[in-house]
Each structure stands twice: as C-alpha cells, then as structure tokens.
N, CA, C and O atoms as CSV, one atom per row, in Angstrom:
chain,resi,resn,atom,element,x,y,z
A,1,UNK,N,N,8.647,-11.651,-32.387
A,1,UNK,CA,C,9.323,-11.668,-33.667
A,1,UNK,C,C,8.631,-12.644,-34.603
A,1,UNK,O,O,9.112,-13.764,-34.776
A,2,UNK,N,N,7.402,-12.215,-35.275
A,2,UNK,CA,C,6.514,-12.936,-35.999
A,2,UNK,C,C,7.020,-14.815,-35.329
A,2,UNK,O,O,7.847,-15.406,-36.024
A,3,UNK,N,N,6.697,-15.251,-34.577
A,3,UNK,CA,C,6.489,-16.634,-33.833
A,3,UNK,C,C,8.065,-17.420,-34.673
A,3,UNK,O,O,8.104,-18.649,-34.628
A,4,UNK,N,N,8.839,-16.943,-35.132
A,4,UNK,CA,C,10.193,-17.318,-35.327
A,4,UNK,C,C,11.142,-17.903,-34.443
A,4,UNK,O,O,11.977,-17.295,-33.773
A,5,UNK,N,N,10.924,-19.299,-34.498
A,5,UNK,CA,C,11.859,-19.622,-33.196
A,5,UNK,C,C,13.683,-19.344,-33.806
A,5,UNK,O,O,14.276,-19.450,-34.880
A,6,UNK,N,N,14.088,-18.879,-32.148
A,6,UNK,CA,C,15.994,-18.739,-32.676
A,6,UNK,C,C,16.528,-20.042,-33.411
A,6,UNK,O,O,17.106,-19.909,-34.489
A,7,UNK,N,N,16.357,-21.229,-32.883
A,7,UNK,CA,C,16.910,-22.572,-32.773
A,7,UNK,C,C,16.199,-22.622,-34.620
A,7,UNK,O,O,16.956,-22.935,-35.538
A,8,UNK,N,N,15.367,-22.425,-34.768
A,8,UNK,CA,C,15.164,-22.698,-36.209
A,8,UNK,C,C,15.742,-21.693,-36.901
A,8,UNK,O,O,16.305,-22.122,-37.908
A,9,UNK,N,N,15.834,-20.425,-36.746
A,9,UNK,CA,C,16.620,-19.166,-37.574
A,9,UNK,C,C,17.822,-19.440,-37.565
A,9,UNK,O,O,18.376,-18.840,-38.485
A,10,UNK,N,N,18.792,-20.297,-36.750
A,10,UNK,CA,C,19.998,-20.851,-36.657
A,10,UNK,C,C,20.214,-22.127,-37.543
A,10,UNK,O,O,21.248,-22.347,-38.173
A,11,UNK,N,N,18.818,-23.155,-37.504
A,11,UNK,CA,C,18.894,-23.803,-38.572
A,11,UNK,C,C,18.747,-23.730,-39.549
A,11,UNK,O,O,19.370,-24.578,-40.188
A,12,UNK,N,N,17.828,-22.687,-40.437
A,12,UNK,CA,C,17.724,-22.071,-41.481
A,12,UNK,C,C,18.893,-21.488,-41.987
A,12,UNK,O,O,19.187,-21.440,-43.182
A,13,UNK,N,N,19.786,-20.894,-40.731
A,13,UNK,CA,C,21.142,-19.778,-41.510
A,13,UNK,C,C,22.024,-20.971,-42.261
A,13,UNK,O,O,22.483,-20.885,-43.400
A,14,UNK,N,N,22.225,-22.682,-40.899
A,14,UNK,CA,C,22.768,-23.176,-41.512
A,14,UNK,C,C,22.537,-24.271,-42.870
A,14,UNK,O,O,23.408,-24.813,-43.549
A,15,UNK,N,N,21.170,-24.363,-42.977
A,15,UNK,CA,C,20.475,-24.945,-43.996
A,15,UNK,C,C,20.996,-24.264,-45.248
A,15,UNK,O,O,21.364,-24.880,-46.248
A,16,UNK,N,N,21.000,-22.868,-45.108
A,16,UNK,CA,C,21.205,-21.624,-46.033
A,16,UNK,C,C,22.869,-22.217,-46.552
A,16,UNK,O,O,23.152,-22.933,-47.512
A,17,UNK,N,N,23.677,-21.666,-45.615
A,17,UNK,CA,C,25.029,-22.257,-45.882
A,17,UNK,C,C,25.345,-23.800,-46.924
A,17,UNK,O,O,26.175,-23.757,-47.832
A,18,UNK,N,N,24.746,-24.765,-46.687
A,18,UNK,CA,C,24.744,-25.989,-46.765
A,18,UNK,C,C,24.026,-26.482,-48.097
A,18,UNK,O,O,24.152,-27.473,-48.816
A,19,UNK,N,N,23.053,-25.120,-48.106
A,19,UNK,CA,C,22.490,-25.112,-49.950
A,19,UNK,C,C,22.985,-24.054,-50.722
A,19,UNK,O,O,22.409,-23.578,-51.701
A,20,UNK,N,N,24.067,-23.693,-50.263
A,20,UNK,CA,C,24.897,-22.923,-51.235
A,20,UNK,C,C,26.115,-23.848,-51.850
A,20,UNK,O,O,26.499,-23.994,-53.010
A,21,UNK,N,N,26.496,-24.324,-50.803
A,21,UNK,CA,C,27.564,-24.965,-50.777
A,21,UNK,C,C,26.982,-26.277,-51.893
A,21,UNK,O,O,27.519,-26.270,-53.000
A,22,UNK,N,N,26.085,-27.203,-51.668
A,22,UNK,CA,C,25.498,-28.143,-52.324
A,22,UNK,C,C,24.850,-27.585,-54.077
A,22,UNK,O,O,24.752,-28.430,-54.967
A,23,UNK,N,N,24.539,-26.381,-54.283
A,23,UNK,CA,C,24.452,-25.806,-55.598
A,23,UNK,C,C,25.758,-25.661,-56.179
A,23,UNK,O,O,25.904,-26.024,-57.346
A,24,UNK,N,N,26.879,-25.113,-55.441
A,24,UNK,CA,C,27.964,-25.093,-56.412
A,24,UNK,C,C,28.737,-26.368,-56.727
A,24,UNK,O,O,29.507,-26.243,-57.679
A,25,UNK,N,N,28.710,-27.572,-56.143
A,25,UNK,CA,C,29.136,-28.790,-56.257
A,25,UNK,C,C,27.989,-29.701,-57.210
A,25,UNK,O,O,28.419,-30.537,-58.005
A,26,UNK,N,N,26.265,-29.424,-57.033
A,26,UNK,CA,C,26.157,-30.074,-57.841
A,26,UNK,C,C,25.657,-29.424,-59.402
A,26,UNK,O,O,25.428,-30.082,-60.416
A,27,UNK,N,N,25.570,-27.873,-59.229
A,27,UNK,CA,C,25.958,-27.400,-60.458
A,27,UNK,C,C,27.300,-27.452,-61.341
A,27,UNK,O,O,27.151,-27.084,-62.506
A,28,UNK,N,N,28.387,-27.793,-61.016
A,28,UNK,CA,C,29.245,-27.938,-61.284
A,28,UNK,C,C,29.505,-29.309,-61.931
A,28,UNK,O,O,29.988,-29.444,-63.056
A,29,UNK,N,N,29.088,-30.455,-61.001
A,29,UNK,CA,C,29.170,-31.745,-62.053
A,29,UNK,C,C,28.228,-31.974,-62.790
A,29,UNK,O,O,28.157,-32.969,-63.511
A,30,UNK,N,N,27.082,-30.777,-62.682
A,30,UNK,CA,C,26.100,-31.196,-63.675
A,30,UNK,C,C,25.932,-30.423,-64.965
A,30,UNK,O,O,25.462,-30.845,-66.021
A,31,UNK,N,N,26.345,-29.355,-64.723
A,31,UNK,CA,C,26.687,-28.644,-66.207
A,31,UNK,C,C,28.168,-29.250,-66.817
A,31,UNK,O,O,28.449,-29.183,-68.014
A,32,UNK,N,N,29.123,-29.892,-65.715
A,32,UNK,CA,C,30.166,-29.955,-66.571
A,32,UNK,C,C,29.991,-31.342,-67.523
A,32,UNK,O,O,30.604,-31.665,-68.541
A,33,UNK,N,N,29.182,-31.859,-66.971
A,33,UNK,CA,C,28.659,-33.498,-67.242
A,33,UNK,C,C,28.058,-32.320,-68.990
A,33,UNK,O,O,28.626,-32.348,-70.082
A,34,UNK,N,N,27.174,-31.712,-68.720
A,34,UNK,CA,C,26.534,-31.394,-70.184
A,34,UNK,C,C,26.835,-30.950,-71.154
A,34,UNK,O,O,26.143,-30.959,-72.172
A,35,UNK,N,N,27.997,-30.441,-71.026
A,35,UNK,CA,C,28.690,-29.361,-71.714
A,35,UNK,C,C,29.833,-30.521,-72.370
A,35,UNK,O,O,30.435,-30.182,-73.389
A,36,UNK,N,N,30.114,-31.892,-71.761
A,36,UNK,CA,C,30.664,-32.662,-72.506
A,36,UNK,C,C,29.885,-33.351,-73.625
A,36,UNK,O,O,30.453,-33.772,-74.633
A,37,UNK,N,N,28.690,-33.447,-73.443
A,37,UNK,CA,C,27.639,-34.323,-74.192
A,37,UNK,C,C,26.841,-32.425,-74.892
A,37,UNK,O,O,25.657,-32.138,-75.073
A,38,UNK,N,N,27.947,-31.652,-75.074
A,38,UNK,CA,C,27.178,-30.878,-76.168
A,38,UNK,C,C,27.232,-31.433,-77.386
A,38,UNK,O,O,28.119,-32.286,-77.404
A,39,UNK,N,N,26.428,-31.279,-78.870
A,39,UNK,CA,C,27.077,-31.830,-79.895
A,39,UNK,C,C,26.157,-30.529,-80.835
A,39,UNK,O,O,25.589,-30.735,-81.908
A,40,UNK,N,N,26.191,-29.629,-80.334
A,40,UNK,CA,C,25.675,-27.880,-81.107
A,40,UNK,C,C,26.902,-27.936,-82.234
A,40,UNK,O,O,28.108,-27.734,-82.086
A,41,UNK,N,N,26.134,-28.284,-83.408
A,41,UNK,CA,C,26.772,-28.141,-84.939
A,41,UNK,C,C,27.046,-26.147,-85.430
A,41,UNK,O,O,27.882,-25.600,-86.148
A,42,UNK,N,N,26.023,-25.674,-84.711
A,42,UNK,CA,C,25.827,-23.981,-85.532
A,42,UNK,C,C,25.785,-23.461,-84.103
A,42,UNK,O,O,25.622,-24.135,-83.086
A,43,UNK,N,N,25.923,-22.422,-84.181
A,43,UNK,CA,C,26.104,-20.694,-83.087
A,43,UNK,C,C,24.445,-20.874,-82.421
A,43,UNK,O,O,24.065,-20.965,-81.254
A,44,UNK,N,N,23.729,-20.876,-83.660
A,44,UNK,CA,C,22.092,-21.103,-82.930
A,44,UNK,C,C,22.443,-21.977,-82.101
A,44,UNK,O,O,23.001,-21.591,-81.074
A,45,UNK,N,N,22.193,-23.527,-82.333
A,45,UNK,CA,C,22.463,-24.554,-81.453
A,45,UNK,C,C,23.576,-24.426,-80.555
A,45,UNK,O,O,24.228,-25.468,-80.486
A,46,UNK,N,N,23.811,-23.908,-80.164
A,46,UNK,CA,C,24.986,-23.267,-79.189
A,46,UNK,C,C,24.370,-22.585,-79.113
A,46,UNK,O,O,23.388,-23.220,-79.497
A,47,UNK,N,N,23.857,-21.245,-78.825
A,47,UNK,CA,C,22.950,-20.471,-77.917
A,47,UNK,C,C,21.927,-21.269,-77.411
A,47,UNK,O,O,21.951,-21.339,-76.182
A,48,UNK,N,N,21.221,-21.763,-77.845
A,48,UNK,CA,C,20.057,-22.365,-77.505
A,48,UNK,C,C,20.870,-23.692,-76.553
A,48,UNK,O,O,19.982,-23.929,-75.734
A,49,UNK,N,N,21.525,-24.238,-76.363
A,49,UNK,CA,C,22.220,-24.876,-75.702
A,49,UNK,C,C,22.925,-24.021,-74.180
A,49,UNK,O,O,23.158,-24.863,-73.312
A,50,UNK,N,N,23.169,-23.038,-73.879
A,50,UNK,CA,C,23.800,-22.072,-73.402
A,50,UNK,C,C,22.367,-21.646,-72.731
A,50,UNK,O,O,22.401,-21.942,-71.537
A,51,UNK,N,N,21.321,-21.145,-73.041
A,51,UNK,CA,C,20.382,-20.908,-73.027
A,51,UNK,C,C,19.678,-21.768,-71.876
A,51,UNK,O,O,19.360,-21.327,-70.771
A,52,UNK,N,N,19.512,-22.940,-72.288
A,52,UNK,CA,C,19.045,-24.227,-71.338
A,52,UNK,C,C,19.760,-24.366,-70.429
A,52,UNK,O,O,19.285,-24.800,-69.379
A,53,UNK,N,N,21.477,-23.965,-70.545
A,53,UNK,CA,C,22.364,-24.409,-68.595
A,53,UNK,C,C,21.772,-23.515,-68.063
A,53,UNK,O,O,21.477,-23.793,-66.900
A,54,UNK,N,N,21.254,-21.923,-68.603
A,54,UNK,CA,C,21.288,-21.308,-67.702
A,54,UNK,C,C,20.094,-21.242,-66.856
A,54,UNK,O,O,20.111,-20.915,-65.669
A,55,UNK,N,N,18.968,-21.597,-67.585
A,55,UNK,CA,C,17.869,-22.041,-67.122
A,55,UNK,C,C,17.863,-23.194,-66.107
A,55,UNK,O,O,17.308,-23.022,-65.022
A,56,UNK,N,N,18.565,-24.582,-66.463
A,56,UNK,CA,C,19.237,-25.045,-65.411
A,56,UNK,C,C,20.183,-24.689,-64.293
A,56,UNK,O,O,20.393,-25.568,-63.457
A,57,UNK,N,N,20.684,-23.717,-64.182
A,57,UNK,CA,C,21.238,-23.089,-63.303
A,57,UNK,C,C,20.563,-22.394,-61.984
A,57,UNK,O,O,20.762,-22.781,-60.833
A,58,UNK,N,N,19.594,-21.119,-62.425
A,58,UNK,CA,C,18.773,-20.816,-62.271
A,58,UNK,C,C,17.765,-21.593,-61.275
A,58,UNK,O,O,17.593,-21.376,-60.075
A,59,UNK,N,N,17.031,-22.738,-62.253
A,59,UNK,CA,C,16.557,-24.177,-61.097
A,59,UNK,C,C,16.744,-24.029,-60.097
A,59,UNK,O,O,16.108,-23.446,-59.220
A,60,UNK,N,N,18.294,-24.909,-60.106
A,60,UNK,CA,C,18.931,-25.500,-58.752
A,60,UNK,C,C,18.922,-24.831,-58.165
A,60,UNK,O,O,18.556,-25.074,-57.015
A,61,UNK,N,N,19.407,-23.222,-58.620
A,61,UNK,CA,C,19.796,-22.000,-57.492
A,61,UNK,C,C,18.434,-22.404,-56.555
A,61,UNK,O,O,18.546,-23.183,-55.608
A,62,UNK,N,N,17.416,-21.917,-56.849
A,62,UNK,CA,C,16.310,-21.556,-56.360
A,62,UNK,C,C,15.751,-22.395,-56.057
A,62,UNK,O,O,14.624,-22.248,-55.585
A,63,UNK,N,N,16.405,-23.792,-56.232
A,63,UNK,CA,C,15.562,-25.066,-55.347
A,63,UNK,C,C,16.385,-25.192,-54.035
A,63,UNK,O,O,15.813,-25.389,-52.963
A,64,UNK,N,N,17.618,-25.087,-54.124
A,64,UNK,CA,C,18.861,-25.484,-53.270
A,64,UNK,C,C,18.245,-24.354,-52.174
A,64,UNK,O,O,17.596,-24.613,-51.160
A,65,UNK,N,N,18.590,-23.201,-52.611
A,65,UNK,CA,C,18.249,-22.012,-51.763
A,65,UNK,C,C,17.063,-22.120,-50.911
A,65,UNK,O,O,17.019,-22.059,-49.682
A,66,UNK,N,N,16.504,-22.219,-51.400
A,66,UNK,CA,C,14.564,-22.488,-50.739
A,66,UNK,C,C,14.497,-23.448,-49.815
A,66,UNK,O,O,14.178,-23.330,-48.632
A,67,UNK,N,N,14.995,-24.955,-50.744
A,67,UNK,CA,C,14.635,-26.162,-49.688
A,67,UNK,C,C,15.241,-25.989,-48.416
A,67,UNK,O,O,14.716,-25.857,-47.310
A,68,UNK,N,N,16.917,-26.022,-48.893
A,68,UNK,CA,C,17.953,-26.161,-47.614
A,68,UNK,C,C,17.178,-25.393,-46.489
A,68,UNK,O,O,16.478,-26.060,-45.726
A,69,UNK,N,N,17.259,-23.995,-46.332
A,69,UNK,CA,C,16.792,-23.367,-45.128
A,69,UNK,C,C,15.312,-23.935,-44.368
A,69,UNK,O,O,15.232,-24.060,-43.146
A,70,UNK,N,N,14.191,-24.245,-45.300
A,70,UNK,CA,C,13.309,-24.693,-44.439
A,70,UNK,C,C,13.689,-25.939,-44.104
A,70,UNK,O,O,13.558,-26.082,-42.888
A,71,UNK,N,N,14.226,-27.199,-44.794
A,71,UNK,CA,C,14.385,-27.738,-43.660
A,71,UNK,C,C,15.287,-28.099,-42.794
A,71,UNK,O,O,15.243,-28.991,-41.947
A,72,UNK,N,N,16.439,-27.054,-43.159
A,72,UNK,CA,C,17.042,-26.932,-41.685
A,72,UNK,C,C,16.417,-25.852,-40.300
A,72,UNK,O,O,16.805,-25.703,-39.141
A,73,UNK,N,N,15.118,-25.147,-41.220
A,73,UNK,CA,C,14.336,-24.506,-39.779
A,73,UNK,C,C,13.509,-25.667,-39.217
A,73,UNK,O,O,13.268,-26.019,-38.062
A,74,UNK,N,N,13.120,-26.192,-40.534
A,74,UNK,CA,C,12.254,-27.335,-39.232
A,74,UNK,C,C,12.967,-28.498,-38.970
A,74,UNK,O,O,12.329,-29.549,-38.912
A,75,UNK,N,N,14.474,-28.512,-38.758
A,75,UNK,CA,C,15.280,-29.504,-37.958
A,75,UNK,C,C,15.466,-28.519,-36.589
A,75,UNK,O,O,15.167,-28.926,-35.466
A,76,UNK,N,N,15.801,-27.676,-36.752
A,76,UNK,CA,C,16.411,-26.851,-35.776
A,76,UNK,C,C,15.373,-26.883,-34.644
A,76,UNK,O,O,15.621,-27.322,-33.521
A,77,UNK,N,N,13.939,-26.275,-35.112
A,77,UNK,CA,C,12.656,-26.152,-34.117
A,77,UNK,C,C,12.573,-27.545,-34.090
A,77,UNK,O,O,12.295,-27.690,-32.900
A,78,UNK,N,N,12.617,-28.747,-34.584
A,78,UNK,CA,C,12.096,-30.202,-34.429
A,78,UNK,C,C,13.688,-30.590,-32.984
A,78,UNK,O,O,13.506,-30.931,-31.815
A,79,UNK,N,N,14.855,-30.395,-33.582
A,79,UNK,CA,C,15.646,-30.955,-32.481
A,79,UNK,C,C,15.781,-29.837,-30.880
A,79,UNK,O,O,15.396,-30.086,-29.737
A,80,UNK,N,N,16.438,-28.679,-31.402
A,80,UNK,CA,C,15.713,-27.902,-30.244
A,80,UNK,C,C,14.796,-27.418,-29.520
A,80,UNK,O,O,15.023,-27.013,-28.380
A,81,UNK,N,N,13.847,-27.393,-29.968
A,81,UNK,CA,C,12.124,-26.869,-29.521
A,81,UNK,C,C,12.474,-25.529,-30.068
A,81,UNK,O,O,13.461,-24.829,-30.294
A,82,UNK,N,N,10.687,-25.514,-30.207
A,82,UNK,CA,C,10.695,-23.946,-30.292
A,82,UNK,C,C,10.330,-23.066,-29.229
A,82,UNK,O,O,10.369,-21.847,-29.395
C-alpha cells in the first residue's frame, strides 16, 4: 500500500480531526477579533474587507488541514514504528 504505515494513517486521520477542530476555534476568534476592528466607511470598503476574511479563511483552512495530518503521520510512524 504505496509504503504507508497503518500507525501513521491512524495518526494522520487523527491529526486530520484535530486540524479541523483547531481551524474552527481559531478561525473563529480570529475573524471575530477582525470584524470588531472593521472601520469600512462605504459598501466598497466592506467588500474589500469581506474579501480579505475570506482569503483569510481559506489560509488557515489549508494550513490547518495540511499541517495537522502530516504531523500527526509522522508522530504516529515516530511513536509506533512503521
């Protein structure tokens, strides 16, 4: 199975879990943190504001997602063997 150890595919699932969970907690205090310190005078500046969380959003998704699993595969193969 392309050299995939289980013990790391188990740490990866839960790495996976653990950066989902960690995106919605720290997307959450971090857009809500921004969205207090908006100060968009016009609809433009408010889109373009709107524009940037989501791009920030986006980010995290795809950092959270990515990191978590590898390195909970290489905890998993590092504490269990592969």
């Amino acid at each position: 199975m392309l050299g995939l150890s289980v013990a790391g595919l188990v740490g990866a699932a839960v790495g996976l879990a653990l950066g989902y969970v960690d995106y919605r907690v720290v997307s959450g205090v971090v857009i809500g943190r921004l969205r207090k310190l908006d100060r968009s005078q016009s609809p433009e500046e408010k889109a373009g504001f709107e524009w940037k969380i989501q791009i920030l959003r986006i980010v995290l998704f795809g950092l959270t997602i990515v990191a978590f699993p590898v390195i909970g595969y290489l905890l998993g193969v590092t504490i269990a063997g592969g």
